[in-house]
C-alpha positions in Angstrom: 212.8 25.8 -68.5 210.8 24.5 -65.5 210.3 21.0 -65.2 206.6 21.4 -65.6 207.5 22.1 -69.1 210.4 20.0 -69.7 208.0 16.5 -68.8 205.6 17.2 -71.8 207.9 17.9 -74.2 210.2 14.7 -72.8 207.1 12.8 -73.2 206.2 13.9 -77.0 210.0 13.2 -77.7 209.4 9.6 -75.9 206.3 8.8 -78.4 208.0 10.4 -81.5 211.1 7.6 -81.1 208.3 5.1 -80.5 207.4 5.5 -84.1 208.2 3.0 -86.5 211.2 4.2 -89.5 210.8 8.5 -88.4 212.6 10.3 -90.3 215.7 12.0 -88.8 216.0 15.0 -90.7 215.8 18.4 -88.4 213.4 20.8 -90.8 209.9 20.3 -91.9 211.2 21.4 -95.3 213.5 18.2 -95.3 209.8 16.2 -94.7 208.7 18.1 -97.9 205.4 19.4 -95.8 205.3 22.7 -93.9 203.1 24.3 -90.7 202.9 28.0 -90.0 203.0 28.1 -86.5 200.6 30.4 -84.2 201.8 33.6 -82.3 204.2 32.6 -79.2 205.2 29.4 -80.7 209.1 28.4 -80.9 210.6 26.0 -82.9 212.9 23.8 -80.8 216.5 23.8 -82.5 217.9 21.3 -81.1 215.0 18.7 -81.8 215.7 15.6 -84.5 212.0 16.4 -86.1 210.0 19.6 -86.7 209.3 20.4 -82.9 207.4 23.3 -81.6 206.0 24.4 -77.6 204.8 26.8 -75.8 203.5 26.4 -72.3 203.2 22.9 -71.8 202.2 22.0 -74.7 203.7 20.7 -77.9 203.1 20.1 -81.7 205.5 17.7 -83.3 205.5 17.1 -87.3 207.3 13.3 -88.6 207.4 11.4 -91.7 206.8 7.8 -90.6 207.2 4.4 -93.0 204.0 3.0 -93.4 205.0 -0.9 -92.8 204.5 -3.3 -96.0 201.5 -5.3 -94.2 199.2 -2.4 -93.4 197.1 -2.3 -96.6 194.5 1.0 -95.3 194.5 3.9 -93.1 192.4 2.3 -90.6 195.0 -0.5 -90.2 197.7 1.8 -89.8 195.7 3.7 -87.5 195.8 0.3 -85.4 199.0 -0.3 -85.9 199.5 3.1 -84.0 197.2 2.7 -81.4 199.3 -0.4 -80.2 202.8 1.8 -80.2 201.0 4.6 -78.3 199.2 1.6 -75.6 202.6 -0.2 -75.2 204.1 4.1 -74.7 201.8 4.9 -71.6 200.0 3.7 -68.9 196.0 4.1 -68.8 195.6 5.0 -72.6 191.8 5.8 -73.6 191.0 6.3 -76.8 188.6 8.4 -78.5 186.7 7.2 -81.6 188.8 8.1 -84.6 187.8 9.9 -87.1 188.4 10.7 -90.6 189.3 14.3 -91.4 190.4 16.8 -93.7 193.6 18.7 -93.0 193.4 21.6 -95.2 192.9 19.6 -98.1 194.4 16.3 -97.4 192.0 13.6 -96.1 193.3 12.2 -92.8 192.6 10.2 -89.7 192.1 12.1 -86.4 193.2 9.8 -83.3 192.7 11.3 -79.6 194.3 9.9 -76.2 194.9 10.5 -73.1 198.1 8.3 -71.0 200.1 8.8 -68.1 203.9 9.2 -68.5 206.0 9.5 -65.3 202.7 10.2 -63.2 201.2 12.5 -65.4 198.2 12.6 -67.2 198.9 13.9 -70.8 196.4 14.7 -73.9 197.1 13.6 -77.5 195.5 14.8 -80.9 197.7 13.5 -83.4 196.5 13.9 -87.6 197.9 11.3 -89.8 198.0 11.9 -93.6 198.9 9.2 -95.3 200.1 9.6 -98.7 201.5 6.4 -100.3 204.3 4.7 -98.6 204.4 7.6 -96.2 202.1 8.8 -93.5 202.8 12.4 -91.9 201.8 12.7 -88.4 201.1 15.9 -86.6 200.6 15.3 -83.2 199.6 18.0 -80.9 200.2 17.3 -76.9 200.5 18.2 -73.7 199.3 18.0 -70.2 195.4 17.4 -69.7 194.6 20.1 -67.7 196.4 22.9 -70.2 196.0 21.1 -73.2 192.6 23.2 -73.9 194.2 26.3 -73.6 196.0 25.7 -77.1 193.3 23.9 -78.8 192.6 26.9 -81.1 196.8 26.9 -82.0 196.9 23.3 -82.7 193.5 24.3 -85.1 195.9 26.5 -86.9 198.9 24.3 -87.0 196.6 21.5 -88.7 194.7 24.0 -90.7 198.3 25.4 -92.3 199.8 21.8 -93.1 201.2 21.6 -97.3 202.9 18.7 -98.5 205.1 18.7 -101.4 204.8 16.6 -104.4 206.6 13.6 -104.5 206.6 13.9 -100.2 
């Protein structure tokens, strides 16, 4: 693997650490929530969460411990927003806004940062659903991170979550 490609996906694995009580488990199915993922897509093995690339992009699924004090979505989305500004240099957020993630209402949050000189794009979903708040974050360099917008679409779009997730 090139180092072009290793850099994104060391960068995705840098912010996924970052995250406050992820789980360690190796298989979406351990998360209780499932993707399908699009046509040239490969599941990294050797990853500690649900890890997929292709290019130099990635798409990363977790099941993060929403922490006692955050009462709301929008105040975890703030608490996140502070781990992703103290991750990289330059962040710039776009407005976040609430979705729906084939079926499950969610908050969208979009950044760009620079890790080790580069400038990398973030679209990351977060469903929260009690105690727990799945987040499927889709990155990758800026300049190729429009080229799988339609595959992170259909990761998002496939998302299911157990009961009792």
């Amino acid at each position: 693997m090139s180092k072009r490609i290793m850099l994104p996906v060391f960068a995705v694995f840098f912010l996924v650490t970052l995250s406050v009580s992820v789980s360690q488990t190796k298989t979406a199915a351990d998360l209780k929530i499932s993707v399908k993922a699009p046509s040239g897509w490969k599941l990294m093995a050797q990853a500690s969460v649900p890890t997929y690339s292709k290019d130099t992009n990635t798409f990363i699924v977790t099941k993060d411990s929403v922490p006692s004090t955050v009462k709301s979505p929008a105040e975890y989305v703030a608490f996140v927003k502070k781990l992703y500004q103290q991750s990289f240099k330059n962040v710039v957020f776009k407005d976040t806004k609430a979705v729906v993630a084939n079926g499950h209402n969610a908050q969208l949050v979009e950044y760009t940062g620079e890790i080790s000189g580069m400038k990398m794009r973030y679209q990351v979903v977060i469903i929260i659903n009690g105690s727990r708040a799945f987040t499927l974050t889709s990155g990758g360099l800026d300049d190729g991170f429009d080229d799988a917008k339609a595959d992170f679409k259909t990761f998002i779009d496939s998302v299911k979550i157990e009961p009792g997730a």
